[in-house]
KOLVO-835182 format. One line per 8 residues: number of its first residue (from 1); their letters; for each residue x negated, y, z of C-alpha. Coordinates in steps of 0.02 Angstrom, whole numbers, plus 50000, padded with zeros to 5 digits. Layout:
BEGIN
NUM> a> X Y Z; ...;
REM end
This chain:
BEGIN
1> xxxxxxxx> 45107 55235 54599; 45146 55073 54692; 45014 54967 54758; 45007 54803 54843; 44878 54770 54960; 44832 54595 55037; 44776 54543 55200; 44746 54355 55252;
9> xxxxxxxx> 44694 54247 55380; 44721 54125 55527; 44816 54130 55680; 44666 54098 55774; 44583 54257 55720; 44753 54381 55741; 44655 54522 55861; 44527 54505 55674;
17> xxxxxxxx> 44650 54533 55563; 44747 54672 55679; 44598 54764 55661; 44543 54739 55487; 44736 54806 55438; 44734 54957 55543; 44555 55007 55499; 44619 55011 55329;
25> xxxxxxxx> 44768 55106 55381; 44658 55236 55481; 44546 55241 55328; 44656 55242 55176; 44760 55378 55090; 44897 55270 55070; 45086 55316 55106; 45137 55157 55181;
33> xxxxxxxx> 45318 55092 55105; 45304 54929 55213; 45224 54794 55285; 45286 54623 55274; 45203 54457 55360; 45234 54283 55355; 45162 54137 55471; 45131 53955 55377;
41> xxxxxxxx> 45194 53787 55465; 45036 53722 55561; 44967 53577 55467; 44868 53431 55541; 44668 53389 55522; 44716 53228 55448; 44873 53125 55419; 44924 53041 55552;
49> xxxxxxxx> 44849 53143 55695; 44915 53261 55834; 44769 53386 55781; 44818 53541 55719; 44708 53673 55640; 44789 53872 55645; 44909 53930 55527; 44885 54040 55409;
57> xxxxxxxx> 44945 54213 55407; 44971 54330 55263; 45017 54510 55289; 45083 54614 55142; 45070 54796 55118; 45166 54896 55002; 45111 55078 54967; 45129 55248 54858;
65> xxxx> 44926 55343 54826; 44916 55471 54736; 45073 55604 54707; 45256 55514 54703;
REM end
């Protein structure tokens, strides 16, 4: 069966979320089908300003557990 799994976070904390995903990979029986990320535009603090806080990051996994 096909299985979604989520992963998000913020570009400040990639080398985090790097190893949260493959920890999971390591640990999981999953047969991996893909994995898909996307990167949101930075956004600033407050209108107006040339402060920007990190962008957010999802990754998507798409797997098979079990027997195909």
């Amino acid at each position: 069966m096909q299985q979604v799994k989520l992963f998000k976070s913020v570009e400040t904390e990639l080398n985090s979320l790097e190893d949260e995903i493959n920890k999971w990979l390591a640990t999981s029986k999953a047969r991996i089908l893909s994995i898909t990320g996307n990167i949101a535009p930075q956004s600033s603090i407050k209108p107006m300003e040339d402060r920007f806080t990190g962008s957010d990051v999802l990754v998507v996994v798409l797997y098979e557990v079990g027997d195909a």
